[in-house]
Backbone as CSV, one residue per row, in Angstrom:
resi,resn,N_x,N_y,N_z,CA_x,CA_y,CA_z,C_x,C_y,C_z
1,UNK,97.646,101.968,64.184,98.746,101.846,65.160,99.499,103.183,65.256
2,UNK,99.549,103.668,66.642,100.453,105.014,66.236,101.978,104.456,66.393
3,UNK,102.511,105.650,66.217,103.765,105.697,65.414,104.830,105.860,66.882
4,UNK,106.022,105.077,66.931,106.583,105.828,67.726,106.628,107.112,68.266
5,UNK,107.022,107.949,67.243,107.074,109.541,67.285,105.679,110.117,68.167
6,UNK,104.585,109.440,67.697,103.736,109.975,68.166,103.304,109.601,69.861
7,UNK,104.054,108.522,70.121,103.960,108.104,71.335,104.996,108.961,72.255
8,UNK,106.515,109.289,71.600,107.135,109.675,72.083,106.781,111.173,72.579
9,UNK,106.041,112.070,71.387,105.906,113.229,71.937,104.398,113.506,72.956
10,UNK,103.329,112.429,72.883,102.617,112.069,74.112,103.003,111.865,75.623
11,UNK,104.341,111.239,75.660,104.545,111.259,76.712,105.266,112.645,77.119
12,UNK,105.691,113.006,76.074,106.447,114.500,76.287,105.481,115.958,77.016
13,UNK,104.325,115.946,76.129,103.389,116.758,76.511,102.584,116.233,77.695
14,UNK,102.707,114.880,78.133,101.920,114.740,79.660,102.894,115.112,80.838
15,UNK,104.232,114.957,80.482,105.487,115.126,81.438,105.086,117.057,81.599
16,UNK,104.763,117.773,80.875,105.050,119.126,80.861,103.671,119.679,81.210
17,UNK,102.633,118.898,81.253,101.587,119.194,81.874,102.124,119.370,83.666
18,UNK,102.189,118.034,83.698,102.459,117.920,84.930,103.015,118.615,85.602
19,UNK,104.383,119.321,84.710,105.492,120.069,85.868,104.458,121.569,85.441
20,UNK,103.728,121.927,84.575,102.760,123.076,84.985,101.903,123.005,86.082
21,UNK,101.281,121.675,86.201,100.284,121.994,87.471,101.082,122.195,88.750
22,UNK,102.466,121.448,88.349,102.851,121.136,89.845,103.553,122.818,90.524
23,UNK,104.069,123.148,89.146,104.414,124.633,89.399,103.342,125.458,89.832
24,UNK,102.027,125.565,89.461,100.895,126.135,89.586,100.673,126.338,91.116
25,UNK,100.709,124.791,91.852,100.526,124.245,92.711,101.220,125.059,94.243
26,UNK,102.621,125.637,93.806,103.659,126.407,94.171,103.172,127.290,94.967
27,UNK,103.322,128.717,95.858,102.923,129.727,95.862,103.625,129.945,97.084
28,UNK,104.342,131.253,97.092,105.136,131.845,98.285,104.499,132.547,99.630
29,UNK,103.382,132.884,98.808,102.391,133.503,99.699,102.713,132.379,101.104
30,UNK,102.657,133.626,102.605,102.553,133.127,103.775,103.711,133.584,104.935
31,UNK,103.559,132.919,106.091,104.306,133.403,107.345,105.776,132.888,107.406
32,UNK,107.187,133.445,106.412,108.682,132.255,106.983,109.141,132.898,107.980
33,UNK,110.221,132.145,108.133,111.085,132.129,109.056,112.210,131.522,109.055
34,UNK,113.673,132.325,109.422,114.980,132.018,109.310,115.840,132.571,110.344
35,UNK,116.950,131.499,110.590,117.943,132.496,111.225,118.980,132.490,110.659
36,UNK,120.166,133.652,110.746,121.286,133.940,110.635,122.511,134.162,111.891
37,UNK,123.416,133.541,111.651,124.574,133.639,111.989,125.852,134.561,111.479
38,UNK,126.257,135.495,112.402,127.041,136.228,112.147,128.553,135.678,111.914
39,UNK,129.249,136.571,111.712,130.760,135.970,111.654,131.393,135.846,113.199
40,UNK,130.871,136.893,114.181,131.259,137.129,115.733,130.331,135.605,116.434
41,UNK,129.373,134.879,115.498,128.917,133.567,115.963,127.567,134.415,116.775
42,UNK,126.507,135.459,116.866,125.452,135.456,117.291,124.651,135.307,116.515
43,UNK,123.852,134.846,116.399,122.237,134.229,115.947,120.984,135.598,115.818
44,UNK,120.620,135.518,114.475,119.359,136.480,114.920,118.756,135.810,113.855
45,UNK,117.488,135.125,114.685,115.932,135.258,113.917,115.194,136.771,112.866
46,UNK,115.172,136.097,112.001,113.917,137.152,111.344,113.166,136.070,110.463
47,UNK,111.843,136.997,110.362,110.524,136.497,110.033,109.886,137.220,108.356
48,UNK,109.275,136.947,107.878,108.688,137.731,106.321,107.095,137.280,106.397
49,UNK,105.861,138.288,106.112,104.950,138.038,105.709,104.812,138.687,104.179
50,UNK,104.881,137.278,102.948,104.614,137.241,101.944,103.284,137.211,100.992
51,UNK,102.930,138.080,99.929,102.143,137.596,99.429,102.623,137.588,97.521
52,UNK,101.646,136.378,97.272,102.047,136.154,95.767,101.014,136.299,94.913
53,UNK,101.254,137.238,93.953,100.134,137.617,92.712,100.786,137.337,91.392
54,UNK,100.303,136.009,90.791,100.791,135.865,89.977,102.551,136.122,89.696
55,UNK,103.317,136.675,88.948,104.817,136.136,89.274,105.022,137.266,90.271
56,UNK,104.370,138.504,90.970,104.608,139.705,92.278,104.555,138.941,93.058
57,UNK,105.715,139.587,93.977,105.714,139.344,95.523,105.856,140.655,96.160
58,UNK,104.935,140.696,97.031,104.984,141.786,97.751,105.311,141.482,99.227
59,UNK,105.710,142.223,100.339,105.338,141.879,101.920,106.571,142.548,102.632
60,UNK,106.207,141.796,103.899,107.591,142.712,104.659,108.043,141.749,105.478
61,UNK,109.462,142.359,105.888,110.898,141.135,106.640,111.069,142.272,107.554
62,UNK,111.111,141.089,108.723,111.106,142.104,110.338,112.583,141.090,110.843
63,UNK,113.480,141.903,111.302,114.757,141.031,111.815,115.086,141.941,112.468
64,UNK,116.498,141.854,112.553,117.230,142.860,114.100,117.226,144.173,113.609
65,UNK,116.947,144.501,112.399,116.995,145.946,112.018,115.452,146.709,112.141
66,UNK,114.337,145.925,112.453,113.201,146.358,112.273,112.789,145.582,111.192
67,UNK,111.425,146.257,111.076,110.344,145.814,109.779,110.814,146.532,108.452
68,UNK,110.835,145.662,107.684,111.027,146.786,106.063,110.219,145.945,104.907
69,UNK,109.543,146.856,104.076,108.886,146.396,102.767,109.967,145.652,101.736
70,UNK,109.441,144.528,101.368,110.612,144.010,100.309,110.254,144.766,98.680
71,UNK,111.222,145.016,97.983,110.752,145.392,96.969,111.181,144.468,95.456
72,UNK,111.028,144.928,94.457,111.521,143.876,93.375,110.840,142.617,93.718
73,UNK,110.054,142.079,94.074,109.689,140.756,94.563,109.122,140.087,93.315
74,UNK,109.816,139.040,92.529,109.401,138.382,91.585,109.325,136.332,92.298
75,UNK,108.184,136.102,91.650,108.319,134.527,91.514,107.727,133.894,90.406
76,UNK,109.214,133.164,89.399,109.389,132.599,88.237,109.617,130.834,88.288
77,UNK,108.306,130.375,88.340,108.584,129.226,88.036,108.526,129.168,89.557
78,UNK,109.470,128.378,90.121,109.687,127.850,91.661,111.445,128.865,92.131
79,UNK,111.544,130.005,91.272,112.563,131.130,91.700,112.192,132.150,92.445
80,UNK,112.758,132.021,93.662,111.877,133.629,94.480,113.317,134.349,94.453
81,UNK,112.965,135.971,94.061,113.929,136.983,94.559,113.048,138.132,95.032
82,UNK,114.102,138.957,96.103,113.240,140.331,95.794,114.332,140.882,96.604
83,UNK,114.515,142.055,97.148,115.272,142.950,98.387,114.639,143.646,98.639
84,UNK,115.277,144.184,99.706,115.109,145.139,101.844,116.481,145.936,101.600
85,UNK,115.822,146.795,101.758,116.365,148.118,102.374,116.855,148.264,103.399
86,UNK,118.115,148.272,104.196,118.120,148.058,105.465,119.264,149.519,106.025
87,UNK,119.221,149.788,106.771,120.273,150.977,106.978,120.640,150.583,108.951
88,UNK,121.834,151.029,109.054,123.212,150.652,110.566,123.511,151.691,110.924
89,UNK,124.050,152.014,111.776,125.105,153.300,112.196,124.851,153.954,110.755
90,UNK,123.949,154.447,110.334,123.351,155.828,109.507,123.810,155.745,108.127
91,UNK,124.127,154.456,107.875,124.557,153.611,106.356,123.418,152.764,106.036
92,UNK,123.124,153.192,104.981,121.975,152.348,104.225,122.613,151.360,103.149
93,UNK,122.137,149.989,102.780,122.607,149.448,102.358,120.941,148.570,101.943
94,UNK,121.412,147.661,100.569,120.326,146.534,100.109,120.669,145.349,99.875
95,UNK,119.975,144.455,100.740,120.114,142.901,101.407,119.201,142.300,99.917
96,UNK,119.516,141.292,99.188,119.267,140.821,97.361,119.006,138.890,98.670
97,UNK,118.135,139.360,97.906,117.217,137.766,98.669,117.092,136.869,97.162
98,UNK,117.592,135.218,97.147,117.009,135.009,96.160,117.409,133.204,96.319
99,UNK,116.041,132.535,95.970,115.852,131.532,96.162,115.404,130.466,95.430
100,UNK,115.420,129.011,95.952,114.195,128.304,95.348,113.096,127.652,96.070
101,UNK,111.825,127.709,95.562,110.784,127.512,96.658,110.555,126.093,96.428
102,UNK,110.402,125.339,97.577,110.046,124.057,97.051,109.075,123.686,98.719
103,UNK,107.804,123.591,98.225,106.554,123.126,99.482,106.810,124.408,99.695
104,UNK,107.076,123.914,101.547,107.301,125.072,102.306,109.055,125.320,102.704
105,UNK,109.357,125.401,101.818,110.957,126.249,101.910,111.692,126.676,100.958
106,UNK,112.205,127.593,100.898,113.089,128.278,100.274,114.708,128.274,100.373
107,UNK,115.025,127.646,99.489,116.592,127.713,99.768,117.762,128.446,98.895
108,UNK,118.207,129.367,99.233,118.918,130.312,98.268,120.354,130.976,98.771
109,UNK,120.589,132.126,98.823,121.540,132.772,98.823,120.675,134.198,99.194
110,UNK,121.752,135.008,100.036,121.639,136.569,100.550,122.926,136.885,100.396
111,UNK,122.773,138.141,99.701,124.198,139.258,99.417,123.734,140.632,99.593
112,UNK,124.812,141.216,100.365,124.643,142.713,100.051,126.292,143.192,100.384
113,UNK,126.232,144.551,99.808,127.801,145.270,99.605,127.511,146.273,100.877
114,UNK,128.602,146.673,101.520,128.611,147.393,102.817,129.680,147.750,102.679
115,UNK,130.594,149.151,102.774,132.164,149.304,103.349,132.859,148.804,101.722
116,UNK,131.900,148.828,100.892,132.713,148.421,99.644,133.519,146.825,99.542
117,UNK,132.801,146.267,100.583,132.748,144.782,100.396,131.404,143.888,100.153
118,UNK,131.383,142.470,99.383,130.125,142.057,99.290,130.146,140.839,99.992
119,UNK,128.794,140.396,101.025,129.233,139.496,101.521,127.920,138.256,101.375
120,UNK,128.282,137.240,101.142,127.056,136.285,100.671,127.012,135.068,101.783
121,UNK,126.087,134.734,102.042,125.386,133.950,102.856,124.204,133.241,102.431
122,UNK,124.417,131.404,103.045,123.211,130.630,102.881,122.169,131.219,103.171
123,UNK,120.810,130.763,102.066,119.985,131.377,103.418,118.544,130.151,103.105
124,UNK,118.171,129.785,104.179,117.057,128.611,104.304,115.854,129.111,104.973
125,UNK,114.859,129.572,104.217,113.750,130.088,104.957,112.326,128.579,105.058
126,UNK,111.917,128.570,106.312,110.893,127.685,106.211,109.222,128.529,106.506
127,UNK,108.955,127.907,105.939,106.973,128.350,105.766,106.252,128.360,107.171
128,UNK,105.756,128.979,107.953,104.948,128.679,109.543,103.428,128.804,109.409
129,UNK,103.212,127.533,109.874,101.610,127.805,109.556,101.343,128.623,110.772
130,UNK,100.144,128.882,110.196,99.239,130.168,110.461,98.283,129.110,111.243
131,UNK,98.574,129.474,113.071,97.572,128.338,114.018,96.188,129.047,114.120
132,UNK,95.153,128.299,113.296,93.650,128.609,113.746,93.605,129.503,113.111
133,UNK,94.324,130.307,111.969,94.019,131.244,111.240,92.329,131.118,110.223
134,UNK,92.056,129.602,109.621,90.871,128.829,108.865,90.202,128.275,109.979
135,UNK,90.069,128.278,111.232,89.502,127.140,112.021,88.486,128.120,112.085
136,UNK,87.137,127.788,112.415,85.728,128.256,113.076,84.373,128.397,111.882
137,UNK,83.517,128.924,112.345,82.461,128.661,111.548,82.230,130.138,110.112
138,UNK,82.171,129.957,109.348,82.235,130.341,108.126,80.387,130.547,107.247
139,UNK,79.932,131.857,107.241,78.748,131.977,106.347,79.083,132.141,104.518
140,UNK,78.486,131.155,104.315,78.717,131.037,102.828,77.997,131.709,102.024
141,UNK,78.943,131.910,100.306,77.215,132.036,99.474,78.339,131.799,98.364
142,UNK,77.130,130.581,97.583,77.588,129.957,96.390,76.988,131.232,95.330
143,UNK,77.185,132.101,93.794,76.694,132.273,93.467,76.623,132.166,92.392
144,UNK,75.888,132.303,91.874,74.812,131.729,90.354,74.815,132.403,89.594
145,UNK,75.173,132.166,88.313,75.220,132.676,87.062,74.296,134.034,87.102
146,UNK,73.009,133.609,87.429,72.027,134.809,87.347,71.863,135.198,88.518
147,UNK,72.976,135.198,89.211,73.141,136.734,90.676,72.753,136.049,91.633
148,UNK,71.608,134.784,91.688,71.092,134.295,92.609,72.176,133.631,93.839
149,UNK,71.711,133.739,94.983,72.988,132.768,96.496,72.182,131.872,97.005
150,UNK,73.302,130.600,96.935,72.863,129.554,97.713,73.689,129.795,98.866
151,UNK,73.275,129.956,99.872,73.398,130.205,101.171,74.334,129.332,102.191
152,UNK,74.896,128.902,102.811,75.938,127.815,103.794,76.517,128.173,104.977
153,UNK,77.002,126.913,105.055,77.929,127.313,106.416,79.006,126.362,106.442
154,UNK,80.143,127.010,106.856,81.121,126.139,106.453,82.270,125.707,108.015
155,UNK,81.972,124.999,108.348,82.750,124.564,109.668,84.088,124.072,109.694
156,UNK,85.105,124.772,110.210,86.513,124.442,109.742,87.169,124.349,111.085
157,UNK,88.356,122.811,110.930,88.918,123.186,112.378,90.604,122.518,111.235
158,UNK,91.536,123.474,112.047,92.636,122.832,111.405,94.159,123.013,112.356
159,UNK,94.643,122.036,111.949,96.061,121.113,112.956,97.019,121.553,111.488
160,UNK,97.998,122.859,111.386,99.191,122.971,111.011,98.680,123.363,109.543
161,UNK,99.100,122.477,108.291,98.545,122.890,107.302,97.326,121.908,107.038
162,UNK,96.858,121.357,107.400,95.694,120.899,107.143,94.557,120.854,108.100
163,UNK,93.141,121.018,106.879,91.489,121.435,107.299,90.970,120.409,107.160
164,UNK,90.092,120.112,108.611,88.592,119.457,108.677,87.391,119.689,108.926
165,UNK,86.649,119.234,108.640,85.499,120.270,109.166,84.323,119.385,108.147
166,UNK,83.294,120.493,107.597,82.173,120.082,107.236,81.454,121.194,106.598
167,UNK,80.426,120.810,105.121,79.848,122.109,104.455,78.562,121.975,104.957
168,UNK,77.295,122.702,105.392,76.013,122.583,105.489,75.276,123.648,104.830
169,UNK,74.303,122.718,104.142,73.368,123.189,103.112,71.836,122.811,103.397
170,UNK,71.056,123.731,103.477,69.436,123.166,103.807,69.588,122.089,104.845
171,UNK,70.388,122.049,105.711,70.138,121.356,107.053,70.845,120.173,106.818
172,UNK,71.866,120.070,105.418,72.769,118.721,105.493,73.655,118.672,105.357
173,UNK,74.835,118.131,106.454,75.493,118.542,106.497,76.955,117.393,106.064
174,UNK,77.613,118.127,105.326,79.108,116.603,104.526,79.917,116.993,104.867
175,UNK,80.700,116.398,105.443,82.298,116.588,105.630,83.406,116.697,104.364
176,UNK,83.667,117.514,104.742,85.262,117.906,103.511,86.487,117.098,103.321
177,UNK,86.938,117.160,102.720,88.198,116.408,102.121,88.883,116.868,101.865
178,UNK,90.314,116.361,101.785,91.626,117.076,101.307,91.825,118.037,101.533
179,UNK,91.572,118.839,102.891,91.396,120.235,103.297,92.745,120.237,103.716
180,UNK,93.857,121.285,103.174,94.963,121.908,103.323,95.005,123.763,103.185
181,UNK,95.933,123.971,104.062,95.747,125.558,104.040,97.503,125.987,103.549
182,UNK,98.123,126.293,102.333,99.288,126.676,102.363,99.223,128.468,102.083
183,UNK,100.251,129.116,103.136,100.054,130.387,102.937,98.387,130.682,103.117
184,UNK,97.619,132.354,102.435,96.796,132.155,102.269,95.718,131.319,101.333
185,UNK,96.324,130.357,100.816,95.671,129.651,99.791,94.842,128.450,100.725
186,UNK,93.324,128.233,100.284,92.606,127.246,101.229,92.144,125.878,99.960
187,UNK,92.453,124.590,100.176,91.506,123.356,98.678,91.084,122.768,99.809
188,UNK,89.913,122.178,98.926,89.608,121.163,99.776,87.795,120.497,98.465
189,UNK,87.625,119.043,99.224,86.412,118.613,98.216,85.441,118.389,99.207
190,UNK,84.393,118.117,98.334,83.277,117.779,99.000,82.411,116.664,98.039
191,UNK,82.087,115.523,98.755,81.180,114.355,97.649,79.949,114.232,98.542
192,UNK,79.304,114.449,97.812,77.913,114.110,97.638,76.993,113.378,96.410
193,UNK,76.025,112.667,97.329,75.240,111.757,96.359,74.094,112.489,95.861
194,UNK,74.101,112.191,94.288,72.836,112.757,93.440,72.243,111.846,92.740
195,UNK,71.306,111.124,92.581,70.677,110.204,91.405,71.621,109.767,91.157
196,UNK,71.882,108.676,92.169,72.678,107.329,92.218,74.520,107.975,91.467
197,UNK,74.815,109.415,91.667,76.360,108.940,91.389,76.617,110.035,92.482
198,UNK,78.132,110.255,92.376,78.884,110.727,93.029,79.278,112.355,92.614
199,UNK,78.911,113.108,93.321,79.001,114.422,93.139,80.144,115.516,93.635
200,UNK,81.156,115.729,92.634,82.511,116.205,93.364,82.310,118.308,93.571
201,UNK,82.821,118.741,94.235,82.647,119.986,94.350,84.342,120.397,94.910
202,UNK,84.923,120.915,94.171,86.465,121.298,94.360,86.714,123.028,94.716
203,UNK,86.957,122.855,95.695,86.778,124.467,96.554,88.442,125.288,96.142
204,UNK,88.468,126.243,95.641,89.922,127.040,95.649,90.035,128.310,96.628
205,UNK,90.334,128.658,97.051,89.703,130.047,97.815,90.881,130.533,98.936
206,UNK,90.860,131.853,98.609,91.568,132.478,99.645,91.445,133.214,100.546
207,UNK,92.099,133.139,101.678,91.814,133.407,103.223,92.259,135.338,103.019
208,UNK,91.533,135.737,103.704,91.981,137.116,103.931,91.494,137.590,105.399
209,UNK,92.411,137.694,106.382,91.508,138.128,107.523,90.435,137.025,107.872
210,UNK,89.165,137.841,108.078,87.908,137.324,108.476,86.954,137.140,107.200
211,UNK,87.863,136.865,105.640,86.683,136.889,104.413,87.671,135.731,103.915
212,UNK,86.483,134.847,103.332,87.499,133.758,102.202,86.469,134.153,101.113
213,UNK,87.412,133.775,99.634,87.042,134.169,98.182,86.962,133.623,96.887
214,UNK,86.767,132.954,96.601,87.336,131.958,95.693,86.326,131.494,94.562
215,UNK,86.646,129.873,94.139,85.852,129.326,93.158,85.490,128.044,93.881
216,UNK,84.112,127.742,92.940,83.849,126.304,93.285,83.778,125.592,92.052
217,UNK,84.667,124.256,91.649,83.896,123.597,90.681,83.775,122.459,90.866
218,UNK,82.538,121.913,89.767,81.718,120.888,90.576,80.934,120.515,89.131
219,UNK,80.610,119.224,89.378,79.605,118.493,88.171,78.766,118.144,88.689
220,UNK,77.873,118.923,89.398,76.702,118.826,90.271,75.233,118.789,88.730
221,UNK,75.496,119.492,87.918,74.863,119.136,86.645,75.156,117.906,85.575
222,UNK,76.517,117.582,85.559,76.597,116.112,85.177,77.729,116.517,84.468
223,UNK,78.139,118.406,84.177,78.819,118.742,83.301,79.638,119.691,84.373
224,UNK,80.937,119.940,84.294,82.075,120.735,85.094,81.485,122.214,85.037
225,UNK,81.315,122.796,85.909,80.880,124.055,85.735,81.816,124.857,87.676
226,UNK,82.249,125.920,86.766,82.909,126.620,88.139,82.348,127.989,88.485
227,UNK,82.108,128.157,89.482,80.990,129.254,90.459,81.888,130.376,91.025
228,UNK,81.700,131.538,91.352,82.252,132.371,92.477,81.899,131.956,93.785
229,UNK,82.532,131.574,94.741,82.199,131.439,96.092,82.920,132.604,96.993
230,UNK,82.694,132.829,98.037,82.621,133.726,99.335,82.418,133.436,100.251
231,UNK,82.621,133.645,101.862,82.397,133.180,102.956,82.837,134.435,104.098
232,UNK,82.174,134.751,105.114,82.346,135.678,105.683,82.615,134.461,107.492
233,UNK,83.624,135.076,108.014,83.721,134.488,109.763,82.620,134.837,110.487
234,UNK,81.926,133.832,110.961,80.973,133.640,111.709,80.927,134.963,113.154
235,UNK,80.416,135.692,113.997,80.791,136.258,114.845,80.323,135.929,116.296
């Protein structure tokens, strides 16, 4: 019989699994968008293309001042910060971005000092999918421990953040599952039947342009084994 204690700290270590994957799960990478309100009451849109490497953020924020590189860009846990450089009437000054990411939004605070005053503002950025950025036909190659490619094609059509479509292999062709696109990050499954069971293949992979990159894993041997995958845009 186990022991209280031992039950208690079981449930402890499944609770902290969880908030790891779910953090994992996270990623800033992608297209936001926000507006601001002045104190005179006008409105200006600006936009950020983000990317996330591990806790780096790199990218750039285009608003009424122009485009500028963000720098300092850290993401800890579900904490985004970083700052922009921004310069006015021939005064340079730095706009301190800093948030919390949760899905697709960010909700935080913006400060910067100007004139020897500091002035802070809400700030609510939301995530924009990227329309038809994953949609169209895709040349694959699974590859193999010993260098060898299994060859594909991967047919993708997608509505906002989520992918449908279909993988084809030697002329057969399965439809995908759970296909979501956040930022550049692409999942999605694929089941297929092998000697009477069910064969899962779990796709991770990221969009770049006209190349996706990633992993495949899959118990297509009976045992979990994960692959390099690749895919080039069809032309």
């Amino acid at each position: 019989m186990k022991s209280p204690l031992f039950k208690l700290f079981a449930a402890y270590l499944s609770f902290t699994l969880f908030a790891l994957v779910a953090c994992a799960a996270e990623t800033a990478s992608g297209d936001w968008k926000w507006s601001i309100t002045t104190q005179n009451g006008d409105t200006f849109e600006s936009t950020a293309k983000l990317k996330q490497e591990g806790e780096k953020l790199t990218g750039t924020i285009n608003g009424r001042f122009g485009e500028s590189e963000i720098t300092e860009g850290t993401v800890k846990g579900n904490e985004v910060s970083f700052k922009v450089k921004r310069e006015r009437d021939g005064q340079a000054f730095v706009i301190k971005y800093s948030g919390k990411l949760a899905a697709d939004t960010i909700k935080g605070k913006t400060e910067f000092e100007r004139d020897g005053n500091t002035t802070t503002r809400d700030w609510e950025a939301k995530r924009q999918a990227t329309k038809g950025a994953a949609a169209g036909s895709w040349k694959t190659a699974l590859i193999l421990p010993d260098g060898n490619r299994i060859e594909g094609t991967l047919n993708l059509k997608q509505n906002g953040d989520k992918l449908t479509g279909s993988v084809v292999l030697n002329d057969n062709e399965t439809p995908i599952q759970e296909g979501v696109i956040a930022g550049d990050n692409i999942n999605f499954k694929v089941l297929r039947q092998r000697d009477g069971r069910t064969v899962t293949s779990k796709y991770k992979v990221k969009l770049s342009g006209d190349t996706l990159k990633g992993k495949v894993e899959s118990d297509w041997s009976g045992d979990w084994q994960t692959l390099d995958w690749e895919g080039v845009r069809a032309k």
